[in-house]
C-alpha positions as CSV (number, residue, x, y, z in Angstrom):
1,X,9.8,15.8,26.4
2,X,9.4,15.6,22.6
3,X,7.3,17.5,21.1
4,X,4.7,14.9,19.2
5,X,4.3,15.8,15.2
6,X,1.3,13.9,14.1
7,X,1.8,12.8,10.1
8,X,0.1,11.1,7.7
9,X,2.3,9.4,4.7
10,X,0.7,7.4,1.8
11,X,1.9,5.3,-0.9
12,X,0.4,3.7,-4.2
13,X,3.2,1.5,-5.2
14,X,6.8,1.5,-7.0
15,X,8.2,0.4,-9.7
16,X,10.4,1.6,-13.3
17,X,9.0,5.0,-14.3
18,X,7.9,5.4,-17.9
19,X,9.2,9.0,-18.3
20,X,9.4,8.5,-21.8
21,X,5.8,7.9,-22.6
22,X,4.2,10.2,-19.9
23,X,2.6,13.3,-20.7
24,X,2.0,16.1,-18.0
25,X,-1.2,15.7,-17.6
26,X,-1.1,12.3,-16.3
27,X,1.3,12.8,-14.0
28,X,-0.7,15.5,-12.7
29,X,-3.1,13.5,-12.7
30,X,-1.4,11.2,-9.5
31,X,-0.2,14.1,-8.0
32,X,-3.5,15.5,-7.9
33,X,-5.2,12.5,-6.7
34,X,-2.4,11.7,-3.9
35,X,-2.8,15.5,-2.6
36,X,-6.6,15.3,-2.0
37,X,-6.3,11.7,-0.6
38,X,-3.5,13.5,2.4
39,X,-5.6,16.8,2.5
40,X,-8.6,14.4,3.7
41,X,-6.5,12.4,5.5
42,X,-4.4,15.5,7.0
43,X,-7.5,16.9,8.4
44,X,-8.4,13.6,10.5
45,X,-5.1,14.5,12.6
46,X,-5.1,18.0,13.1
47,X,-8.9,18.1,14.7
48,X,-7.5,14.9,16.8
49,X,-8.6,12.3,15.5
50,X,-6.8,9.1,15.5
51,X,-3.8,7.5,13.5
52,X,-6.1,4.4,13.1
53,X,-9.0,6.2,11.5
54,X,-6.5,8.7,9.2
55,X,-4.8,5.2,7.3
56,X,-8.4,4.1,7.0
57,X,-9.2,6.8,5.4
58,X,-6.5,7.1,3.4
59,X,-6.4,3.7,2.0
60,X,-10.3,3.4,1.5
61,X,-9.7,6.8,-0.9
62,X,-6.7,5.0,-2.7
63,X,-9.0,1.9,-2.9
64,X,-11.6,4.0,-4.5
65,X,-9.2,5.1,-7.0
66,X,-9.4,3.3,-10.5
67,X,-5.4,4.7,-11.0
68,X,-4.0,2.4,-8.1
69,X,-4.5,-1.5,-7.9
70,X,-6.3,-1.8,-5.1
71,X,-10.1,-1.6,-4.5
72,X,-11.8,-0.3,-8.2
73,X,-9.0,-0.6,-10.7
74,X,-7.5,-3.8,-8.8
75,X,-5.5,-6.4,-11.6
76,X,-7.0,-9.3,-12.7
77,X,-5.3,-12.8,-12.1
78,X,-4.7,-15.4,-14.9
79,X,-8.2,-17.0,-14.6
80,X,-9.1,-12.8,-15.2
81,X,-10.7,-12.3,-11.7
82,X,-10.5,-10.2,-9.0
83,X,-8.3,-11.3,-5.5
84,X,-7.9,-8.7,-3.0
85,X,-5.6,-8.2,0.3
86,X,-6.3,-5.8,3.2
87,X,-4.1,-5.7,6.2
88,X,-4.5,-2.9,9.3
89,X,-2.5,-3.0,12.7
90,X,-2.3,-0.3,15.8
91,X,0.7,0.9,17.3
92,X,-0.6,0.8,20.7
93,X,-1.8,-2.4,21.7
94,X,-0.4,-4.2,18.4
95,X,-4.3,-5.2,17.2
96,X,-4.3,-6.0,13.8
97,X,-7.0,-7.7,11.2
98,X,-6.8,-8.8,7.8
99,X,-8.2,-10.2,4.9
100,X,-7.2,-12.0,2.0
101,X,-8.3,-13.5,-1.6
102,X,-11.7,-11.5,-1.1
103,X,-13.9,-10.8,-4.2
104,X,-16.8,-8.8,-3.0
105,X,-15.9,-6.2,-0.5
106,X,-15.7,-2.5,-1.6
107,X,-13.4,-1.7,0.7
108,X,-11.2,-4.5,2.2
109,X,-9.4,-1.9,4.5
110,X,-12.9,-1.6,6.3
111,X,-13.0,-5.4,6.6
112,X,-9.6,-5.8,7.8
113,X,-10.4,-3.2,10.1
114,X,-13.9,-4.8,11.1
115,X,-11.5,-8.0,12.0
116,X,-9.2,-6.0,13.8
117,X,-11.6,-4.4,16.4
118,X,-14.7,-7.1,16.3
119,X,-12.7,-10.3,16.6
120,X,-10.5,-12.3,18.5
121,X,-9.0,-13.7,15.1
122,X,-6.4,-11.4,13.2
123,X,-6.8,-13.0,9.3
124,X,-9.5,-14.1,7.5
125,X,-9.2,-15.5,4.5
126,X,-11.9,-15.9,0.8
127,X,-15.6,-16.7,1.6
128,X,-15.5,-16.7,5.3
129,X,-13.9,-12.9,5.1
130,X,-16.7,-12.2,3.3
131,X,-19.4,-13.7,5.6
132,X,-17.4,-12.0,7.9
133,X,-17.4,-8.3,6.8
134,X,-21.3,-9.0,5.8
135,X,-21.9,-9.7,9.5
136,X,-20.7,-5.8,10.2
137,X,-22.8,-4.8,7.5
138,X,-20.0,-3.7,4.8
139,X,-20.5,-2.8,1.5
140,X,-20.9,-5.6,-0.8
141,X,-20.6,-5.4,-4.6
142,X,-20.4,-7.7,-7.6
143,X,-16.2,-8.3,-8.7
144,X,-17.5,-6.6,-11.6
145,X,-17.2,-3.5,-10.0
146,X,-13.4,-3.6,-9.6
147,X,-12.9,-4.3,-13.7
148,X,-11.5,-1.6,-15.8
149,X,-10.6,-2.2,-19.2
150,X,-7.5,-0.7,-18.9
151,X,-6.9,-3.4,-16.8
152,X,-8.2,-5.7,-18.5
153,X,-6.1,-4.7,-21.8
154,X,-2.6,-5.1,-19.1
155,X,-3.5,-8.7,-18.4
156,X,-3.7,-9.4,-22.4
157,X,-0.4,-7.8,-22.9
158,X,0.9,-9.8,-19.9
159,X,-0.6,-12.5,-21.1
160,X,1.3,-12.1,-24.4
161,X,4.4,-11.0,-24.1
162,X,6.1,-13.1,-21.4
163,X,3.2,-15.7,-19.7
164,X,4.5,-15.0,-15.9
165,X,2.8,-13.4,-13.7
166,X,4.2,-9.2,-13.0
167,X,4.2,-6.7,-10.7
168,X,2.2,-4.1,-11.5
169,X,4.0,-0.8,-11.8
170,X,8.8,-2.3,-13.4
171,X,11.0,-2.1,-17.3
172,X,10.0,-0.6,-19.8
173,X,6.8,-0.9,-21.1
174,X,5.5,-3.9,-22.2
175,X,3.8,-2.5,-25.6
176,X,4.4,1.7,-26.7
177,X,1.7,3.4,-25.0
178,X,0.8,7.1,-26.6
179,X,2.0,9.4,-24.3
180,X,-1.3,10.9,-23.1
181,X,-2.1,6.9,-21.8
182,X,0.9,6.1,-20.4
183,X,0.9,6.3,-16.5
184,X,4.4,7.8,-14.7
185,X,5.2,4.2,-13.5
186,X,4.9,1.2,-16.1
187,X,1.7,-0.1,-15.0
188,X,2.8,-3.0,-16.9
189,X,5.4,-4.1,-14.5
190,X,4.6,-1.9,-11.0
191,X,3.9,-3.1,-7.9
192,X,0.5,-2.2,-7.4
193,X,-0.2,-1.8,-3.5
194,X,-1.5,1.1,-1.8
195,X,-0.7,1.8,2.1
196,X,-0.8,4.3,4.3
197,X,1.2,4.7,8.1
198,X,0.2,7.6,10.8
199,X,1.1,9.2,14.1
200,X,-1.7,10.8,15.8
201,X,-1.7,13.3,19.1
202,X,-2.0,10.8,21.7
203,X,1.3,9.5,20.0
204,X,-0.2,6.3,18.7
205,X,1.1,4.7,15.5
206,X,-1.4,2.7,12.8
207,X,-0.6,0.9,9.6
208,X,-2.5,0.1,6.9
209,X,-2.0,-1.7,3.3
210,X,-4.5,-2.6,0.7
211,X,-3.8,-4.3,-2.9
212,X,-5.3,-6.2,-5.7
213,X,-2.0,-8.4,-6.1
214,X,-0.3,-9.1,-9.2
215,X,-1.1,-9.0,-12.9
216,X,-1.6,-12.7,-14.3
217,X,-1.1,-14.1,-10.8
218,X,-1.9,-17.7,-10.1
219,X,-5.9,-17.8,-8.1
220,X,-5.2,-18.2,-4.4
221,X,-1.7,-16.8,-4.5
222,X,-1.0,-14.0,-1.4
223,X,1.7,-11.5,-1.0
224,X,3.1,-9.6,1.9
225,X,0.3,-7.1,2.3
226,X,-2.4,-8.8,4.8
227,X,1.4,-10.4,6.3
228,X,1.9,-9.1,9.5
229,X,5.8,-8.5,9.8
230,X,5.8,-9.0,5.9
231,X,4.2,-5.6,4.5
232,X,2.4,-4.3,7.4
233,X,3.3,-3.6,11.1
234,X,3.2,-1.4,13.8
235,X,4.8,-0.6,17.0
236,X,4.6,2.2,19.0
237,X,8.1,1.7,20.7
238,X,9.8,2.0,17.6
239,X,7.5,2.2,13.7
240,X,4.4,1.8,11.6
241,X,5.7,0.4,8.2
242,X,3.5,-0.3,5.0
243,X,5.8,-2.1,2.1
244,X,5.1,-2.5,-1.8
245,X,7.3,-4.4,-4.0
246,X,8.0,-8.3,-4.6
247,X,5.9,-9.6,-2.2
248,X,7.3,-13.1,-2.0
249,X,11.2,-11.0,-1.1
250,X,9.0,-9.0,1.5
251,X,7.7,-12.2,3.4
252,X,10.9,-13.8,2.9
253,X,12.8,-11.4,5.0
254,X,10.1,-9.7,7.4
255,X,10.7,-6.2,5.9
256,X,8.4,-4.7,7.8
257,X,8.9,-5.8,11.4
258,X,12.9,-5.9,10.2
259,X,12.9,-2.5,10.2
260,X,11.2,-2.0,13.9
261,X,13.6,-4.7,14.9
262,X,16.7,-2.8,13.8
263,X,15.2,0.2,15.7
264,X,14.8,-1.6,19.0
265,X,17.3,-4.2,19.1
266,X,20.0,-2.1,17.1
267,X,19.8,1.4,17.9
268,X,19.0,2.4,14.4
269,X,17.4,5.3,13.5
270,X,14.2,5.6,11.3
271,X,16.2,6.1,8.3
272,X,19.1,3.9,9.0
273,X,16.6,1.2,9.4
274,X,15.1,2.0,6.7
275,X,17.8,2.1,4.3
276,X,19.2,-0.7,5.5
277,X,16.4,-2.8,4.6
278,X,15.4,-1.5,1.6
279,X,19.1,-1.0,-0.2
280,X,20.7,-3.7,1.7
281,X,19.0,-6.5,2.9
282,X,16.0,-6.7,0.3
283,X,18.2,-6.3,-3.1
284,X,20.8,-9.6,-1.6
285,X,17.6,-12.2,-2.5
286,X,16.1,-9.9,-5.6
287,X,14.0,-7.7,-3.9
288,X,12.7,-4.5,-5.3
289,X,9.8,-2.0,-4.0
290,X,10.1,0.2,-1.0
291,X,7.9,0.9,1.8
292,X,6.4,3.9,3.7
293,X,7.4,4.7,7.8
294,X,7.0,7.0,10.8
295,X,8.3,6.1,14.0
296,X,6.9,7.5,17.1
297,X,8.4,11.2,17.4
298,X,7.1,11.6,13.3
299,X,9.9,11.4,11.5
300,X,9.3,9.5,8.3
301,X,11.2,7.8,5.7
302,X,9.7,7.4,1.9
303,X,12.2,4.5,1.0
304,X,12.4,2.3,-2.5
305,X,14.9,1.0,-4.4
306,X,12.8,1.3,-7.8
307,X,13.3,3.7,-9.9
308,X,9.6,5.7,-8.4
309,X,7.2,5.5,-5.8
310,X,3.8,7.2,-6.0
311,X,3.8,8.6,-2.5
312,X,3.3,11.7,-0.2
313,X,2.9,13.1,3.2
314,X,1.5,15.7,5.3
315,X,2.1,16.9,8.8
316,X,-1.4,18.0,11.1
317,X,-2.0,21.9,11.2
318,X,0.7,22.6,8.2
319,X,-0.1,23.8,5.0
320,X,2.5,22.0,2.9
321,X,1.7,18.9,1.2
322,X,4.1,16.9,-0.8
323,X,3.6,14.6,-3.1
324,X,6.3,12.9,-5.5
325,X,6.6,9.8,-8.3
326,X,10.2,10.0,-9.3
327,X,13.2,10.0,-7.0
């Protein structure tokens, strides 16, 4: 019988890495902030607790943090507000809730969550996701509250340089940053999702995926993230998968349910899967990102075919936790 390795992995989006204009102590700064995020996280599994609440966790801290688009620190969209995408889904039972295009909810991960296990719908979608997260008595804020200026000052540049709407973490930057601004992946141009996938004791898989969308995106436009199949899924049979990248490539090909597919219909392995999807399939229609995995005896796969990926993992009961931006 194998021996179950519960895991927690978390990413906060790919893209080009601006090496150039980075200075130490901002990249510190992610690694830093991705360690306590999987410490927290970490702990969940190793006193037993389940892979559903450790992603929830996870993601509701990545939400909270202003250096990843998602939650507080979330991109604006051309008409400069706030659209935000949750999506969570169990391994076991295949459950799943999401929201999409919400303005007002701290935490969309708690929403998508509250949809998950308090309805018989899976997404929700603007005002009625709202209503719906204010019936369970979530935490309600004005849009305000996800607006940083350094956000605000990407949209202008965006604005300026090319019109379109970008990914928010790819190229090189957009205008010179000083080096002590400049983050380790071109926030200009990354793909700003956060997402987090778990196995727990009990040997159950969970999901989750969280993002404020794209920089200078078109109101009402929605990406793979509250997709199940598209950048979320789980399976216990064969993977839980979170995805960031180009989320119109994402839906396109199923990426995330592709690679549980390959697994159960193939034979592949995690990583074969994986890798397969990611350096294959995805780059044949202009896909670029990468996505986070476990499959159901822990092993993991951290794959993208950017040049980074702000990401990390940690196994229940062990002291190491690693963390990594470049490849």
């Amino acid at each position: 019988m194998d021996v179950i390795k519960p895991v927690i992995v978390i990413h906060g989006g790919a893209g080009t890495i601006s090496r150039h204009a980075v200075s130490a102590e901002k990249e510190q700064e992610y690694h830093a902030a991705l360690r306590h995020i999987l410490l927290a996280s970490q702990q969940i599994l190793t006193a037993g607790g389940s892979a559903v609440e450790a992603v929830t966790l996870a993601v509701t801290m990545l939400e909270d943090c202003p250096l990843f688009n998602a939650g507080k620190g979330a991109v604006f969209t051309h008409a400069e507000t706030h659209e935000l995408d949750a999506a969570i889904m169990r391994g076991e039972d295949q459950q799943a809730g999401a929201v999409t295009c919400v303005s007002h909810l701290k935490n969309p991960i708690k929403a998508a969550r509250a949809v998950m296990e308090h309805s018989d719908h899976v997404l929700f979608v603007g005002q009625g996701a709202e209503a719906f997260a204010q019936q369970h008595a979530l935490e309600w804020v004005e849009s305000s509250y996800f607006s940083t200026e350094a956000r605000r000052e990407q949209l202008y540049r965006v604005r300026g340089s090319q019109g379109g709407s970008v990914l928010d973490h790819s190229g090189e930057a957009l205008t010179a940053a000083p080096a002590q601004e400049a983050s380790p992946i071109n926030e200009d141009k990354k793909f700003g999702t956060v997402g987090a996938v778990a196995l727990d004791h009990q040997g159950n898989l969970a999901a989750a995926t969280s993002t404020g969308g794209m920089t200078n995106k078109q109101v009402g436009r929605v990406g793979d993230t509250p997709i199940f199949g598209a950048g979320t899924y789980a399976d216990n049979q064969t993977a839980a998968v979170s995805c960031t990248g180009t989320g119109e490539s994402f839906m396109r090909q199923v990426t995330a349910y592709d690679v549980c597919a390959l697994m159960r219909y193939a034979g592949l392995s995690l990583e074969q899967a994986t890798s397969k999807v990611v350096m294959e399939k995805l780059p044949t229609i202009g896909g670029e990102g990468g996505l986070i995995a476990v499959d159901a005896q822990g092993n993991i796969s951290l794959s993208f075919n950017s040049e980074g990926m702000y990401r990390g993992y940690a196994y229940a009961g062990e002291e190491d936790v690693v963390t990594a931006i470049f490849k």
